[in-house]
C-alpha positions, -999 to 999 in steps of 0.1 A, spaced: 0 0 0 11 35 -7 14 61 22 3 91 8 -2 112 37 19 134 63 42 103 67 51 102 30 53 137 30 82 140 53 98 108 45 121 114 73 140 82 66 143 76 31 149 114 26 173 113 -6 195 150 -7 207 145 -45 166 158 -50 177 191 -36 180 220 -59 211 244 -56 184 270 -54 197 305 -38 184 339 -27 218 355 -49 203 383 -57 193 394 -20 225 382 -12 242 408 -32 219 435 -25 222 430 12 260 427 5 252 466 -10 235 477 15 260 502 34 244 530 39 210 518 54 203 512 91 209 474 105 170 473 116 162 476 75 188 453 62 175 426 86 136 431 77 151 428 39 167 395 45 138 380 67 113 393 36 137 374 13 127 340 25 92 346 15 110 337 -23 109 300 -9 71 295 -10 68 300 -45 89 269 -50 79 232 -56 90 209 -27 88 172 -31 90 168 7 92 193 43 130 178 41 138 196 8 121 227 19 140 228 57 171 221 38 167 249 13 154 269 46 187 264 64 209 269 32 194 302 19 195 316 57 231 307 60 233 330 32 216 358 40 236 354 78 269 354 62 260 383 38 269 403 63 279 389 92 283 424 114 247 427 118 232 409 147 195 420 139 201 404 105 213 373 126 190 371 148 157 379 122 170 351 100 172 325 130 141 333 144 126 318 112 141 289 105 140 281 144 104 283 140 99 268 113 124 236 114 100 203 124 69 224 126 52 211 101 42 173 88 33 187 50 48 214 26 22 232 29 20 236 63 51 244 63 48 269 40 20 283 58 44 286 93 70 301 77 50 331 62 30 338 99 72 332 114 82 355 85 54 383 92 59 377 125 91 387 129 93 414 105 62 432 125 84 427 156 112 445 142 91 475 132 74 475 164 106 475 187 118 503 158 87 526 169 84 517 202 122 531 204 120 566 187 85 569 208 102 563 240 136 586 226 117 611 214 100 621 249 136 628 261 143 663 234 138 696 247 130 719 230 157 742 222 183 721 229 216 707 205 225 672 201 257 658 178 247 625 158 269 604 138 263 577 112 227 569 101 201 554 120 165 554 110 154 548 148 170 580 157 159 600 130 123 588 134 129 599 177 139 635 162 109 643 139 89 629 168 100 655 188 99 680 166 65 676 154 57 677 192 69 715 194 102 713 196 133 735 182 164 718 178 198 721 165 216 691 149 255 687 144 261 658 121 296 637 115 300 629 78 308 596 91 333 595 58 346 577 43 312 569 27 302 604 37 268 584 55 262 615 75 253 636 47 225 614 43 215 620 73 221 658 71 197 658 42 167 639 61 173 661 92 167 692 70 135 680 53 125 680 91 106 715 107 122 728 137 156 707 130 184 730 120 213 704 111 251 714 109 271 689 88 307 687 99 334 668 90 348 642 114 375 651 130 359 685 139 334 669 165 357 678 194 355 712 181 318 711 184 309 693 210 311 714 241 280 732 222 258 701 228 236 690 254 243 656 246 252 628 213 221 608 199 233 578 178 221 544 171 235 507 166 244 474 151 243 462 181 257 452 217 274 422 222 291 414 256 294 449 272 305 460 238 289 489 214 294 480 176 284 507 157 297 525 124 336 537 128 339 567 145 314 562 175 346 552 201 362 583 195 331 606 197 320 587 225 354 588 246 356 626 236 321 632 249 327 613 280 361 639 285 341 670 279 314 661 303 287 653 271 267 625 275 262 602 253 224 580 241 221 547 223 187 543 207 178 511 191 158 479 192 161 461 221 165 432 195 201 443 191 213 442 225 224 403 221 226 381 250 244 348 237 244 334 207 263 358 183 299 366 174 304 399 163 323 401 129 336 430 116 340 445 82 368 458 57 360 482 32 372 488 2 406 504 -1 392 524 -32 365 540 -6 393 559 9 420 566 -21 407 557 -60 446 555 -72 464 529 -53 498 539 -43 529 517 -39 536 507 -3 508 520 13 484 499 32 451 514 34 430 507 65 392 513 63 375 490 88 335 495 87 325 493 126 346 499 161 339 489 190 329 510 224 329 501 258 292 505 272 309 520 300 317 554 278 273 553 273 252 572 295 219 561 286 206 533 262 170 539 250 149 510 232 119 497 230 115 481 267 124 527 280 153 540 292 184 520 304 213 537 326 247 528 324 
């Protein structure tokens, strides 16, 4: 007799893996690869989207879709292996969704709530953030960001559509020149007069500001990754008396479970005409000691340090 049920479906023990299909996200892959200029929170709710591309795909049991489940999420992990909110988004779906189901289609079906899910979350803890950073402006007062973080920005038109008058100073965060991006959205903004600076001029400016506003990739064992340039504004701040706010997803503070990995730019970012005997350095992140942060704001309120 022929089993053609949930037990056939999943065929646990006669599962044969020369049936599976070499079949990969690439094109998210590369795109994500791309992605350096956009904040950590949308690069993972990109990647978790991306595995939606697996239900359109014919399965011939739940083994061949886990398996192409846990191949194309190694992927997107490994496309850029610095962002623990891309880690963790990705995991959270294919934890879910590995022996959850007895059919394809119930599988399928799982992985789209997981996917939704998850991606809702993200946005949520996003809101929930800038909501809770946003109550913390005054009006009038001066901050100094650096890098680009849509959590923050979303916390400053908050605040400014609540009443408030504020003055921005803004890192160019080179040498991708990120900040001017971030310049640019801050000026679209009523009641946000941004300065844009360039780097190595925030010591200059700092003992104007009432505090420095940035975001996060994430922290990882007592450790802020963010984009290059936070340790120094951070450890200058602390010395002038400034403090200094994380805002971010409480999603990115990681407990266990993630290695941070850092990345190396292109040399060509920094000098387009390669010189003989010069080594050019131009890591993407550094790393801060939460000890040189004053207050980290997420979605769960404010956290002292």
């Amino acid at each position: 007799m022929v089993d053609t049920g949930a037990n056939a479906d999943r065929a646990r023990n006669t599962f044969d893996p020369s049936r599976t299909r070499p079949c990969m996200i690439n094109e998210t892959v590369e795109e994500i690869q791309g992605m350096h200029s956009h904040s950590s929170s949308s690069i993972a709710i990109k990647a978790t989207q991306a595995l939606a591309e697996l239900l359109g795909r014919e399965y011939a049991s739940v083994d061949e879709f886990e398996l192409d489940l846990q191949r194309n999420a190694g992927a997107l992990r490994r496309a850029n292996p610095s962002h623990a909110s891309l880690h963790n988004a990705v995991w959270a779906v294919e934890r879910s969704v590995l022996d959850a189901a007895d059919t394809v289609e119930e599988a399928k079906t799982v992985t789209r709530e997981i996917i939704d899910r998850v991606v809702d979350d993200i946005e949520t803890g996003k809101r929930r953030a800038a909501a809770n950073a946003a109550e913390t402006f005054e009006d009038g007062e001066t901050f100094m960001t650096h890098d680009f973080s849509s959590t923050a920005l979303a916390a400053v038109e908050a605040a400014a559509m609540d009443g408030n008058y504020l003055d921005a100073f803004v890192m160019e965060a080179r040498p991708r020149y990120i900040g001017r991006g971030t310049a640019r959205m801050l000026a679209a903004i009523d009641r946000v007069e941004p300065h844009l600076m360039v780097d190595n001029a925030m010591g200059h400016f700092l003992s104007e500001c009432d505090r420095v506003v940035i975001g996060m990739d994430c922290i990882v064992d007592d450790t802020l990754y963010n984009r290059v340039g936070t340790l120094p504004l951070a450890a200058t701040a602390q010395e002038l008396g400034v403090p200094v706010v994380v805002v971010g997803s409480g999603a990115k503070v990681i407990e266990e479970g993630f290695v941070f990995e850092n990345q190396h730019r292109s040399a060509s970012e920094v000098m387009l005409e390669p010189v003989e005997g010069i080594t050019i350095e131009n890591p993407a992140y550094d790393a801060t000691p939460v000890e040189l942060i004053d207050q980290l704001i997420t979605d769960t309120g404010i956290h002292e340090f």
